[in-house]
C-alpha positions in Angstrom: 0.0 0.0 0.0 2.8 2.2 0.6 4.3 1.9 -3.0 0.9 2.9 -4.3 0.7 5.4 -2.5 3.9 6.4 -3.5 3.7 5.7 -7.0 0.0 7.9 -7.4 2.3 11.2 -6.0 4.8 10.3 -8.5 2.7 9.7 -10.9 0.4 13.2 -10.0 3.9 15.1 -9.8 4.7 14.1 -13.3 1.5 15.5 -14.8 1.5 18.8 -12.7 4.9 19.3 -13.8 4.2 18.6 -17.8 0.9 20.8 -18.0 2.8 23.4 -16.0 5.7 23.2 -18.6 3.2 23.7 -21.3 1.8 27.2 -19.8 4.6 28.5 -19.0 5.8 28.1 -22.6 2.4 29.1 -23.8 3.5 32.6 -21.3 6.7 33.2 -23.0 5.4 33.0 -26.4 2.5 35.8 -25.1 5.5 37.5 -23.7 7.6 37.6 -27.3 4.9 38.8 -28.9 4.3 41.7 -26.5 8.2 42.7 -26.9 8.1 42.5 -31.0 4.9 44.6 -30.5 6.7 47.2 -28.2 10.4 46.8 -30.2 8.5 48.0 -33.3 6.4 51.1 -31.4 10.1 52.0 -29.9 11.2 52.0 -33.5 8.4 53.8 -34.6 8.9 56.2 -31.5 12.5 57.1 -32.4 11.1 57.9 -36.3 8.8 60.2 -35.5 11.2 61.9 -32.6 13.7 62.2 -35.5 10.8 63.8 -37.5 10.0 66.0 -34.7 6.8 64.9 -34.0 7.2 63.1 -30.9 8.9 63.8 -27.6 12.3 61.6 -26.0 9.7 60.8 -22.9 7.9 58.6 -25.4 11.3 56.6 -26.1 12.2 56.4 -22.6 8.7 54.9 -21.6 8.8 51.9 -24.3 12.2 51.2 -23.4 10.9 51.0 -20.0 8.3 48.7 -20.6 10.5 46.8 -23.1 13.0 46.4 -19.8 10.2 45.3 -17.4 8.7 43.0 -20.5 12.1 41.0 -21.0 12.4 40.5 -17.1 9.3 39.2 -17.6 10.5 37.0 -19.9 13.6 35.7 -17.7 11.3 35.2 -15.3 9.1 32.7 -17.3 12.4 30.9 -18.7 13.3 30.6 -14.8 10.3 29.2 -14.3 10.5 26.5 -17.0 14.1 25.4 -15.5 12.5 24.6 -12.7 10.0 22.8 -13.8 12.1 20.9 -15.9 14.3 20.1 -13.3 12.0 18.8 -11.3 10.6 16.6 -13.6 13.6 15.3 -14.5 14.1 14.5 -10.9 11.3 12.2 -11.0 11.7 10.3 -14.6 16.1 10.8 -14.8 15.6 12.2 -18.0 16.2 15.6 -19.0 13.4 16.9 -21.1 14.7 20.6 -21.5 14.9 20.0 -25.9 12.2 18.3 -25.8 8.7 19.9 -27.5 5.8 18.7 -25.7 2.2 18.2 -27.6 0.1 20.8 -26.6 -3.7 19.3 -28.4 -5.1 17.3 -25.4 -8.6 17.4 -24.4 -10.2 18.2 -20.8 -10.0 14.8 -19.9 -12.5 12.2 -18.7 -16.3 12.6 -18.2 -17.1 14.2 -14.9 -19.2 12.4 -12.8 -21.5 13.2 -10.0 -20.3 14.3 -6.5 -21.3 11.5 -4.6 -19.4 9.2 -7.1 -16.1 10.0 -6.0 -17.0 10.6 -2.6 -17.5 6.4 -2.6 -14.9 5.7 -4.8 -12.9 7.7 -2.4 -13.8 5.3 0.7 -13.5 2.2 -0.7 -10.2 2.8 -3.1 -8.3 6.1 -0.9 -4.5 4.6 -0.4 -4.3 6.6 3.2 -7.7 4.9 4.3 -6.4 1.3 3.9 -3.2 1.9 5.1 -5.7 3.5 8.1 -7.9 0.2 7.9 -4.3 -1.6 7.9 -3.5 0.3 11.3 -6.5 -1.4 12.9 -6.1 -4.4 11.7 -2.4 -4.7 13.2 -3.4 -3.1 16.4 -6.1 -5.8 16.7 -3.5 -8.5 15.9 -1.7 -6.8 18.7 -4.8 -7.3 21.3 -5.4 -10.9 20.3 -1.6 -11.6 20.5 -1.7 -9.9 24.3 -4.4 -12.1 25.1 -3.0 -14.9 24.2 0.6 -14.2 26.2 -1.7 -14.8 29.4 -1.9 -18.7 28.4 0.1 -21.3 29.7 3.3 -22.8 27.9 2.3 -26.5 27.4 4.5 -29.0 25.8 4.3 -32.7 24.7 7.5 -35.1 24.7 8.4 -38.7 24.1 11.7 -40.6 24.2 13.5 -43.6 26.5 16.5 -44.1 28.5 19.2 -46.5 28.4 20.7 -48.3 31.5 22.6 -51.8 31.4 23.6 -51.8 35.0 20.5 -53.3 37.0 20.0 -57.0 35.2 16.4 -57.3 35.9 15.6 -54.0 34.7 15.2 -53.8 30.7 17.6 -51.9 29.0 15.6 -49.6 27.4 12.4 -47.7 28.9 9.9 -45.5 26.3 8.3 -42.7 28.0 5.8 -39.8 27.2 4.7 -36.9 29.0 3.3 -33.2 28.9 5.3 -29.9 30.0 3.6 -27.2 31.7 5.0 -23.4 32.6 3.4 -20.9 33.4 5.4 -17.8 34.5 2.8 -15.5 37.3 5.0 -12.5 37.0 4.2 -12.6 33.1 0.2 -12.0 34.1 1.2 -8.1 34.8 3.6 -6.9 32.7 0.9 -8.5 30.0 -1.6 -5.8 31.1 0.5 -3.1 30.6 1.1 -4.4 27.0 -2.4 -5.2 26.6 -3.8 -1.6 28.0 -1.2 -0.1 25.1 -2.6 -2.2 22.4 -6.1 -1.0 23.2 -4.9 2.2 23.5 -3.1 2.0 20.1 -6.3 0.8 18.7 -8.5 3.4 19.7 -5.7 5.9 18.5 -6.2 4.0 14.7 -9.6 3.9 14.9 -9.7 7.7 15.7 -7.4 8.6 12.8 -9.9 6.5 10.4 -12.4 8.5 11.1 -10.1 11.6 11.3 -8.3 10.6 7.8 -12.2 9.8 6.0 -13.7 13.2 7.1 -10.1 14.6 5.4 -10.4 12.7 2.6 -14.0 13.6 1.4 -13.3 17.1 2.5 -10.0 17.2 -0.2 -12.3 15.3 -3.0 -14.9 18.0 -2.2 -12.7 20.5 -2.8 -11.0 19.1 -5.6 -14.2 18.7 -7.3 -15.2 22.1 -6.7 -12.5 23.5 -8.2 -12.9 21.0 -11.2 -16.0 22.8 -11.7 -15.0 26.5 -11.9 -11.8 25.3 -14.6 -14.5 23.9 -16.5 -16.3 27.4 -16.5 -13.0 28.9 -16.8 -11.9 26.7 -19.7 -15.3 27.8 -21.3 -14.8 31.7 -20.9 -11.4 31.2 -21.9 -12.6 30.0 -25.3 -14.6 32.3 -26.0 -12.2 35.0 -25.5 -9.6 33.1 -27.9 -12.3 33.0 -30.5 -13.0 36.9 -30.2 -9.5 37.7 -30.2 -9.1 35.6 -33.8 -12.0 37.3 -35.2 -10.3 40.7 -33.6 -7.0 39.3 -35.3 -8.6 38.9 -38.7 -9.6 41.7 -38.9 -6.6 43.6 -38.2 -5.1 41.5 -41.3 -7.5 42.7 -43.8 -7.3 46.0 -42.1 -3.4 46.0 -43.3 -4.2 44.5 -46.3 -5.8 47.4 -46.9 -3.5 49.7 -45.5 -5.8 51.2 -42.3 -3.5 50.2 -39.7 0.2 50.1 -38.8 2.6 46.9 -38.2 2.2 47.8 -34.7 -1.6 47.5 -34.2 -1.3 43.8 -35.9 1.4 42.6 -33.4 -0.5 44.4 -30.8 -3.9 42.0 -31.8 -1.1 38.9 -32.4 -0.5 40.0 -28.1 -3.7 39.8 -27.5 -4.8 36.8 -29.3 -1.4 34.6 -27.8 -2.4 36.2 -24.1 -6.2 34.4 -25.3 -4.8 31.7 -26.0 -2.2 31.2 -22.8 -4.9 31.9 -20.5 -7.6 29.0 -22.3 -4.3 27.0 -22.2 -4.3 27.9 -18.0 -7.4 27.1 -17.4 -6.9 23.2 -19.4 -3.8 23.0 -17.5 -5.5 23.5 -13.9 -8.2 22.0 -15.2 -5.8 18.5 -16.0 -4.3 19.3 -12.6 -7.5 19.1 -10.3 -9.0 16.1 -12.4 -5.4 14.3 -11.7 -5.5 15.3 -8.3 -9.2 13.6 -8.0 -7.7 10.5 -9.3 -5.2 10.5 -6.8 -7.7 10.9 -4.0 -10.0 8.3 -5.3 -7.8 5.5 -6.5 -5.7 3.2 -5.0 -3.1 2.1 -8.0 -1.6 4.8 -10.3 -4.0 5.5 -13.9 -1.9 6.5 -16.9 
């Protein structure tokens, strides 16, 4: 039960760690196409101040926010070292070349509440290794009792003699051993007051580690729920911001709009698209995390 358990958080960690790798790299793409937007206003900017029709307090704020945008940036890249350090902690194998597929779907068919609250009872790792506890300290009772019982033995053999001539030479016995030690009766009672003890003390943390347990699937389900809302506001943002995109390209086509107010609307449309991709990672995340609490072996 332990290396269930143990493989289901390995498992979990894995796919925390490669849907976190994929938003973070969904961020950083956002974040290059906010600095190509702002590079090409700054270049714009310094035409124009050239030209005299712009001031150097313009320049100096877009070469501000191009500085805070590239820290940004770092910061992401940071971000995906880690995570890529970490997961290669838990597989050994480095995964920082690696491009991960980024089409999966929101994942298996929710069911009801109460489902997973059941599934939850009878398959949770920590409550059978809690049921487990019980067991052993019953074992523990039963083995107490049984230390107050008498040792009692059976043996058979013969002797030997060749000195007494009228005696035979060889005598079979049998007989029964019996031992039982008094001082043994109370030092078992301290033992067998502990083991009662101990068992009330696992029978208190089943109930403690059940009310836990539904408690986390609750929650976990809960927030299930609002990334599925999430995930659905998310994509209907995306599919404005490609309308809002499309436009913009016909707009250039037909010469209404600078370079600048396309990359602007590319921004927007990657930011779109890293928060849908967000709300499928956390959304992957929480249903993972339900598996974990309502299954005993790990589910790839």
């Amino acid at each position: 039960m332990e290396y269930n358990k143990a493989e289901l958080q390995v498992v979990n960690g894995v796919e925390r760690l490669y849907y976190g790798i994929l938003a973070v790299r969904k961020r950083i793409e956002e974040n290059n196409k906010r600095i190509e937007s702002i590079e090409r206003r700054a270049y714009d900017a310094e035409s124009a101040m050239e030209a005299g029709k712009s001031t150097d307090a313009v320049t100096l704020g877009m070469t501000a926010n191009l500085a805070a945008r590239r820290q940004d940036l770092l910061k992401l890249r940071i971000e995906e070292s880690g995570y890529i350090s970490d997961l290669k902690k838990l597989t050994g194998t480095d995964f920082s070349s690696v491009q991960f597929a980024g089409n999966f779907t929101a994942g298996n068919l929710v069911q009801p509440l109460s489902y997973y609250l059941d599934k939850a009872e009878a398959s949770n790792t920590d409550l059978q290794l809690a049921d487990l506890k019980i067991r052993k300290a019953e074992h523990g009772i039963a083995a107490a009792k049984r230390s107050y019982l008498p040792d009692v033995g059976l043996m058979a053999g013969y002797s030997y003699q060749n000195s007494i001539k009228i005696l035979p030479e060889t005598n079979p016995f049998i007989g029964a051993s019996f031992s039982w030690n008094i001082q043994d009766i109370f030092s078992n009672r301290r033992v067998a007051r502990q083991r009662r003890l101990q068992l009330e003390q696992a029978v208190e943390y089943r109930e403690y580690a059940s009310k836990s347990t539904a408690a986390e699937v609750e929650n976990a389900y809960r927030q299930l729920q609002e990334s599925g809302e999430l995930i659905n506001a998310a994509a209907e943002s995306v599919q404005f911001r490609k309308r809002n995109l499309g436009i913009e390209y016909d707009r250039q086509a037909a010469g209404l709009n600078t370079m600048s107010e396309v990359l602007d609307a590319e921004a927007e449309y990657a930011k779109a698209e890293a928060d849908y991709y967000s709300a499928m990672v956390n959304y992957r995340v929480m249903m993972a995390n339900l598996i974990m609490l309502t299954s005993d072996k790990a589910v790839r």
